[in-house]
N, C-alpha and C positions, 0 to 999 in steps of 0.2 A: 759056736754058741757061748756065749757068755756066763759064766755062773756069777750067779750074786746073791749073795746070803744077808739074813736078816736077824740079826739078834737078839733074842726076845731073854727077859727076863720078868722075874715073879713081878707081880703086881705093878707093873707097867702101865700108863694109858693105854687101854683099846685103839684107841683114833689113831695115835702114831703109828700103830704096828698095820694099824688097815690100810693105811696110806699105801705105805712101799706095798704090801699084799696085791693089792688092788691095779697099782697100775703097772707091777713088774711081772704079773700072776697069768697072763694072759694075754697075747698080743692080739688089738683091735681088729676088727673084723676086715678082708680084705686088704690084710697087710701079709706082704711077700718076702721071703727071707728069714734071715737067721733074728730068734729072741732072746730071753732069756732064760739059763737053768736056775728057779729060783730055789733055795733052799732054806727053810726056818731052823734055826738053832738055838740048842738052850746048854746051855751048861750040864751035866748030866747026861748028855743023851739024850735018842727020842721021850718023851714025854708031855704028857700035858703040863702047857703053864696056867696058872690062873692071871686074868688080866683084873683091870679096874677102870671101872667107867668113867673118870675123868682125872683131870688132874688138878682140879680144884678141890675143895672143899666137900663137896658133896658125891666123895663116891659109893659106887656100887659093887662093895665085895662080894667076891665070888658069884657072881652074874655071870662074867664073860671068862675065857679062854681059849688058850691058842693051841695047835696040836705041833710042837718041835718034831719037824719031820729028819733032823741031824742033830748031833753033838758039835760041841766048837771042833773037833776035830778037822768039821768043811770048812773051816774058815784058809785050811793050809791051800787048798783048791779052791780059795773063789778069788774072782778078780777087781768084784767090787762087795766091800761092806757098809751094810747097814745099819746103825746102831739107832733108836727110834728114842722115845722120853724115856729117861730115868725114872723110876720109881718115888724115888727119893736124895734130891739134890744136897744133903747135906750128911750123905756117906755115899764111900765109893766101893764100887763090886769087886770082887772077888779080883786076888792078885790073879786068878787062871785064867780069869777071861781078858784082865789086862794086858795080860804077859802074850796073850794068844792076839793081841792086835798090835802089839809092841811087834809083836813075830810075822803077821803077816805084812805091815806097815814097811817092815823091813826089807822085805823077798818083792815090793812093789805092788804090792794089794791096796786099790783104790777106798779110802777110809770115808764114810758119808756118816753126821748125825743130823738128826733130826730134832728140833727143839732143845731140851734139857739133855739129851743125849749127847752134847756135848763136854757135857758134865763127867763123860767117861773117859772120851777121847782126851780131855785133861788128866785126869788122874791118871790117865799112861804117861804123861808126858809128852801127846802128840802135837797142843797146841801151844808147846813153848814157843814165843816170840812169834804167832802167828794170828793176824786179825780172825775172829772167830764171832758169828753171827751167831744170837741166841736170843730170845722170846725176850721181849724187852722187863718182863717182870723179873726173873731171874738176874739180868745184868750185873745188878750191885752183887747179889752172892757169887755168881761165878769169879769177877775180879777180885773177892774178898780173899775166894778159896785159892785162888790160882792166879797170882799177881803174876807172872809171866808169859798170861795170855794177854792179847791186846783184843779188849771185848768191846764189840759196837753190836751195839741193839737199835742202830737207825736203817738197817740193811733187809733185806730179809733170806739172803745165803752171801753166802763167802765160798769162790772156787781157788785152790791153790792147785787143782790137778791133782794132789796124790790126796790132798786130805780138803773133805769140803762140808762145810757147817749151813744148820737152816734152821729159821726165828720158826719160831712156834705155828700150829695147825694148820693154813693152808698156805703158809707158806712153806712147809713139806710138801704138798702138791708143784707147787712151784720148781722147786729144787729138784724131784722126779721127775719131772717134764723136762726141766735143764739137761739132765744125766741123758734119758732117751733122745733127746735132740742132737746131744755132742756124739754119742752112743751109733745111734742108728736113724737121726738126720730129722730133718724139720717136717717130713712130712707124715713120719710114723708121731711125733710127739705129737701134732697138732688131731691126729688121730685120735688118740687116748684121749686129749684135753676135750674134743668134739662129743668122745663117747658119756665121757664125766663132765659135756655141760657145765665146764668151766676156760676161761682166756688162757689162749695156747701159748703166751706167751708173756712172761712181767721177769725184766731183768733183773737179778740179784740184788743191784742197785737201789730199784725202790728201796721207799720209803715203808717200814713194816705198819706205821699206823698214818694213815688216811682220813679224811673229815667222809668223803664218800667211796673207798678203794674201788668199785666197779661203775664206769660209767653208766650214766641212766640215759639208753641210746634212744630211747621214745620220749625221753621229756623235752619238751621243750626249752627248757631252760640248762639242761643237759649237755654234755661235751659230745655226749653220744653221735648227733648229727654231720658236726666240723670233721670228727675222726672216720667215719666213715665216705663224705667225702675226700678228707687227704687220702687212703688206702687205695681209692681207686684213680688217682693222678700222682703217684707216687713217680712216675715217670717226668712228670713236671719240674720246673724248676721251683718248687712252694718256696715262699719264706714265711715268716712269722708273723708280717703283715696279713699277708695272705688267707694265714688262718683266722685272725684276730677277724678280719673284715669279713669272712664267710660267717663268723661265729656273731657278727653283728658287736663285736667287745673293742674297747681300748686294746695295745697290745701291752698295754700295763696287768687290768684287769685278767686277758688271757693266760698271763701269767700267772696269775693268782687262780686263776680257776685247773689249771693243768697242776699246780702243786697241793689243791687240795683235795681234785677227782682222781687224781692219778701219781701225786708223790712225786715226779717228774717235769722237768722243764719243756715245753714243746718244741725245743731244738733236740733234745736227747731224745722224745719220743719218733722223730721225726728217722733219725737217722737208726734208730732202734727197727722201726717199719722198713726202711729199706735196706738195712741187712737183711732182716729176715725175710724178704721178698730176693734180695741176690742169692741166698740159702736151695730158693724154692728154685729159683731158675736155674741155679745149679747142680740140684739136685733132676732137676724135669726136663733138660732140654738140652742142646747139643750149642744152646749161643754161644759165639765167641766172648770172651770177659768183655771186651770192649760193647759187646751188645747188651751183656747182662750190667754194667753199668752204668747206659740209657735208660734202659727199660726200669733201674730199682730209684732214678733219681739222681746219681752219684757221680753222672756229670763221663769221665773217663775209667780206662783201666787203670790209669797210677792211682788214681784216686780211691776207684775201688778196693785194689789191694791196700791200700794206708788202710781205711776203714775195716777193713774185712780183718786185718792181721793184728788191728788193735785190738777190734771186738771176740775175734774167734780165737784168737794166736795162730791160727796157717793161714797161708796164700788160699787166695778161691781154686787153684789150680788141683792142691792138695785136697781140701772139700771135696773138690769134684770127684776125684777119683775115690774118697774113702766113701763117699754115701749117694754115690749117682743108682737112680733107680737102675731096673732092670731093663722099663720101657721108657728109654725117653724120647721126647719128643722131638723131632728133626728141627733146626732151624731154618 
């Protein structure tokens, strides 16, 4: 089992602390195996924090709070941390809690913020020389304060493996789905994403702002229709034509319409759907690589492993073995 702590401090957003709560707190119904030990932590010891209802303008003192069920002390025992918004982006916490993620950064403790919560993971020092995703309002202060981060607010997370940043509110959903996917495989994320009734899947990559960020799959005029046709011929040889002429578009305009419903070019979206369908097959079923990429699109096995080892960093071989179900299905 996994521990993974989440760091709560005074008067923090609510929403960010619920995020990780929510989908680290509980594994989905009919999900098999090992989850996660989650633990809240506050500075002090257990204790209640008080939270605050937003991070705009308009909050709601002492409304909300969270019950610190550890002291930083769990942070020397967990193996992934969660640092969620800062309070207040224009002072940094306490040297004890810095020092205690300096400390576990060290021993190999997976470091995660969340929005302005990056704001912390700086003031340790974690994101020297490291591109680091952040709420694109914040951008200018963060670089202001920490000119040794390299700060992009066109993303909406940054994974470097030991330490991984995430733009503001549901692109924290995003980046939790990341974590349980790379964690405990695509078919437990898409779980959680099914139960929260949000897309199981938008790569770090996007674009954090969007003209419409979720397809509108019943309009008409909507990407919605084209994207669910390519998901179920993902095994075909599509091209870009292809979609342009289902979609009834130029493949000029297609273009234009994929970067402003979805932030994304429809080659990337394209090869983005048939990874995570070689994911699935790898995770569900006993194919040979060579079969699993016919079935995802991807033409061969060399081919697949290029794609697979650029977008996952392992071999599908490696995949297979770290998150193959219990029951998979015979080929």
């Amino acid at each position: 089992m996994r521990v993974l702590a989440i760091v709560v401090m005074d008067d923090m957003p609510v929403f960010e602390v619920a995020i990780p709560c929510q989908l680290f707190g509980t594994p989905p119904p009919g999900h098999q195996g090992p989850w996660y030990d989650l633990r809240v932590c506050a500075e002090g010891g257990p204790r209640h924090v008080p939270m605050r209802g937003s991070s705009g303008h308009h909050d709601l003192p002492g409304l909300f709070g969270v019950q610190a069920s550890h002291g930083l002390d769990a942070l020397r025992e967990a193996d992934t941390i969660i640092v969620p918004a800062t309070a207040d982006v224009s002072r940094d916490p306490s040297e004890t809690l810095l020092g205690a993620l300096r400390e576990a950064h060290g021993r190999g403790a997976r470091i995660v913020s969340l929005c302005s919560g990056g704001f912390v993971l700086a003031a340790a020092g974690l994101l020297d020389g490291r591109a680091s995703a952040v709420h694109w309002k914040h951008a200018e202060t963060l670089a202001r304060r920490f000119p040794r981060v390299i700060v992009d607010q066109s993303v909406l997370y940054h994974d470097h493996g030991d330490l991984l940043t995430g733009a503001g509110n549901t692109a924290g959903i995003d980046l939790c789905l990341h974590l349980i996917r790379h964690d405990l495989g695509a078919e437990a994320a898409t779980a959680v994403a099914r139960q929260m009734v949000v897309p199981p899947h938008r790569s770090g990559g996007q674009a954090q702002y969007v003209e419409a960020p979720i397809p509108r799959a019943r309009c008409a005029d909507g990407l919605g229709p084209v994207l669910d046709w390519a998901v179920e011929r993902l095994h075909d040889p599509l091209t870009i034509a292809d979609l342009a002429s289902r979609a009834g578009l130029t493949v000029r305009t297609l273009h234009r319409r994929f970067h402003s419903e979805l932030g994304m070019t429809p080659l990337r979206w394209l090869l983005t759907q048939r990874v995570l369908r070689a994911r699935e097959l790898l995770e569900r079923t006993d194919l040979p690589v060579d079969a699993v990429a016919a079935r995802c699109g991807l033409g061969s096995a060399p081919n697949l492993r290029a794609h697979f080892a650029r977008e996952m960093g392992v071999s599908p071989s490696e995949y297979r073995r770290a998150h193959r179900t219990r029951e998979s299905v015979p080929a």
